[in-house]
Legacy VTK file of the C-alpha trace (Angstrom):
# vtk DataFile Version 3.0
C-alpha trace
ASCII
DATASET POLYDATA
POINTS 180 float
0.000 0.000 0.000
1.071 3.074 -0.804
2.446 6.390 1.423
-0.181 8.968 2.071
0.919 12.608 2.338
-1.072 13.346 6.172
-2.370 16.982 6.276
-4.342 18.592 9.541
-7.009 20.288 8.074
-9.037 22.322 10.827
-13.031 23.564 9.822
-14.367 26.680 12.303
-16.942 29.058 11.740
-20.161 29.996 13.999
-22.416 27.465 15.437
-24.702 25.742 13.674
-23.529 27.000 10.200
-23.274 23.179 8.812
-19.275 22.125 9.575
-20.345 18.692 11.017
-22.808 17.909 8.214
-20.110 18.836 5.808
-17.728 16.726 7.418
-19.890 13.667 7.300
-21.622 13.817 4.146
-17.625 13.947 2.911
-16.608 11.030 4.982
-19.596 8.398 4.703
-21.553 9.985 2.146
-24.550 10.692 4.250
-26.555 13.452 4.981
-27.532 13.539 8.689
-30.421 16.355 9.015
-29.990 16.184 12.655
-26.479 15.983 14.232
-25.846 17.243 18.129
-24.001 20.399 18.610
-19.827 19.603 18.512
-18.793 19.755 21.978
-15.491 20.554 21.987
-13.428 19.048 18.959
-14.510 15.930 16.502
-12.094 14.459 14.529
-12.356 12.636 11.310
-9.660 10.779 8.602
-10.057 11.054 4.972
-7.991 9.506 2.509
-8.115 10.295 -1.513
-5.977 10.667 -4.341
-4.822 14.462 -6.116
-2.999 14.215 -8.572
-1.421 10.583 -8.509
-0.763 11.597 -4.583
-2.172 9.937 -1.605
-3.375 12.205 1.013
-4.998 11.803 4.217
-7.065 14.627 5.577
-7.119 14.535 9.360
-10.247 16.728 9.269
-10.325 18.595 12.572
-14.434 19.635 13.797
-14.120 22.589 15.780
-17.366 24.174 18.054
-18.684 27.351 16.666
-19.527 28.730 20.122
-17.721 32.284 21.081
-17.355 30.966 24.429
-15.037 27.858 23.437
-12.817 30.014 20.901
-10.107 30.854 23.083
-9.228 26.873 23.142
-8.943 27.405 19.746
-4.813 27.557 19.112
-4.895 24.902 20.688
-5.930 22.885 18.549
-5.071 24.900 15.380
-1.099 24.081 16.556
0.247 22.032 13.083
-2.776 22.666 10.389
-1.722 22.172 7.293
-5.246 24.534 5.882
-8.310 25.535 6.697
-11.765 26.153 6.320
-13.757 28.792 7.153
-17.311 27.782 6.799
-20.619 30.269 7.087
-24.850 29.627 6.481
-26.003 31.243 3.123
-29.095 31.994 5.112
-28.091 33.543 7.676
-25.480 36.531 7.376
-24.356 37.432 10.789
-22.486 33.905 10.844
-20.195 35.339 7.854
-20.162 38.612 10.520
-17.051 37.443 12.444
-14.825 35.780 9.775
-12.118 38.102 10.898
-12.298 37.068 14.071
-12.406 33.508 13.301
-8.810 33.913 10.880
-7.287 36.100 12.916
-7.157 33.533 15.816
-6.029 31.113 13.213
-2.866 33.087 11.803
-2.025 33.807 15.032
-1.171 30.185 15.037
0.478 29.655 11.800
3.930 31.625 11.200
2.758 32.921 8.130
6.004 34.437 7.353
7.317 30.966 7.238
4.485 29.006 5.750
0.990 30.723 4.913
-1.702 28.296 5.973
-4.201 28.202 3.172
-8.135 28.533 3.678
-11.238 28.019 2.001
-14.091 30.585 2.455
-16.665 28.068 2.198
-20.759 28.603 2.402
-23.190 26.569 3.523
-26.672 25.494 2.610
-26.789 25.495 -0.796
-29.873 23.932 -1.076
-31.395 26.591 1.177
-30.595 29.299 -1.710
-34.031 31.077 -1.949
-33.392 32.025 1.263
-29.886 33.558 0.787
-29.080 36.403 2.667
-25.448 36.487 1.636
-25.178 36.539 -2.155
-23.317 34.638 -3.952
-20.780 37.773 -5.076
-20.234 39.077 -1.724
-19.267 36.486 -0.511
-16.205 36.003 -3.734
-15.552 39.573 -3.063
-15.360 39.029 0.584
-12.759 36.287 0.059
-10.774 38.960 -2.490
-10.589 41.691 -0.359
-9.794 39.484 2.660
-6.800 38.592 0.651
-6.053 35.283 2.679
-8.553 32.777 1.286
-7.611 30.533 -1.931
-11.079 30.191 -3.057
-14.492 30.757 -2.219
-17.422 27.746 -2.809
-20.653 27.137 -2.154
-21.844 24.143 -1.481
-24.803 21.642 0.670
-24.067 18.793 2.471
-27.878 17.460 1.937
-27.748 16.939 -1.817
-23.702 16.870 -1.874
-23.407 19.294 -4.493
-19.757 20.584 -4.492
-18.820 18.928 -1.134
-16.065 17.000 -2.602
-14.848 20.121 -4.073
-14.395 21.524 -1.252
-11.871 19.329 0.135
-10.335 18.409 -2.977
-9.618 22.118 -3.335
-8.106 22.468 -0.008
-6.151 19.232 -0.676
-4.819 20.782 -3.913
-3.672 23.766 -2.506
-1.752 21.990 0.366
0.182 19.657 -1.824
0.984 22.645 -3.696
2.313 24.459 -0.452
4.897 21.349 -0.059
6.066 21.690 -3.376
4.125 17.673 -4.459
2.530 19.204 -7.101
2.414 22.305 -9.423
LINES 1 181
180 0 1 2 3 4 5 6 7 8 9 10 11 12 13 14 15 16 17 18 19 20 21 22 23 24 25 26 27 28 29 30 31 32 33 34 35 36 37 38 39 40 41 42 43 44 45 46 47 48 49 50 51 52 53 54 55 56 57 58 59 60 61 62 63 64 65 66 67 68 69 70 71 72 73 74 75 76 77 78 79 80 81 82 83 84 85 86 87 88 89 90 91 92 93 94 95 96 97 98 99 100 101 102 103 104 105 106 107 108 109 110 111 112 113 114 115 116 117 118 119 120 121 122 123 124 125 126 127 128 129 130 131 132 133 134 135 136 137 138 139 140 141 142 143 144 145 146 147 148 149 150 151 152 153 154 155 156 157 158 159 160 161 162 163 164 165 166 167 168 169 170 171 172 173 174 175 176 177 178 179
């Protein structure tokens, strides 16, 4: 069996906003309408192939609540990337994205190494009730000037979930010089 390339890859964003669904539609292909608030940290392992390389996404389930984000470094110590995920609907959980990736690089020499993240939104399938469009939210992760990408996606009918990752994966490989 072949090597795989193992890369931490922490999710945070507000509560409720969909980072558990996402996670578990990507790992067993299910959607799970109802899943329990994440108490603390859930970890999960993904493996898949970029590129002709084997990686292994240690995907790393952070709580949304404001209360539990100063445990954050914590557990941000060695991420390879991230993902900053938000709710389509609801736009006061895209409200503190700066305060969300500012604890983050304060984690990550990013003189050294910048960590890449993924401006991700949620609830896709919720879209006629968007209250952040679709271009704001590319614009936001522009300006911000410290996310690779920005994607939409749902974790109910698993449109662009694998994306996600797979985009996050690319960009990590391409941070240890694997691929181009």
């Amino acid at each position: 069996m072949s090597d795989y390339t193992p890369f931490k890859l922490v999710l945070f964003g507000d509560g409720g906003v969909g980072k558990t669904t996402l996670i578990k539609r990507y790992t067993t292909g299910v959607f799970e309408d109802s899943t329990a608030m994440t108490i603390g940290v859930d970890f999960y392992v993904k493996k898949l192939v970029i590129e002709g390389h084997n990686v292994s996404l240690q995907l790393w389930d952070f709580m949304g609540e404001e209360r539990f984000r100063v445990l954050l470094p914590g557990f941000v110590s060695g991420a390879d990337g991230g993902i900053f995920m938000f709710d389509i609907t609801r736009f006061n959980s895209l409200q503190n994205v700066k305060e969300w990736t500012s604890v983050i690089k304060e984690c990550v020499d990013e003189q050294e190494r910048p960590l890449p993240l993924v401006l991700v939104g949620g609830k896709l399938d919720l879209a006629a009730y968007r209250s952040v469009d679709m271009f704001y939210g590319s614009k936001l992760a522009e300006q911000k000037d410290q996310f690779i990408d920005y994607i939409e996606c749902s974790s109910k009918t698993g449109e662009n979930v694998e994306l996600v990752f797979e985009t996050i994966a690319r960009e990590m490989l391409k941070r240890e010089g694997l691929i181009k």
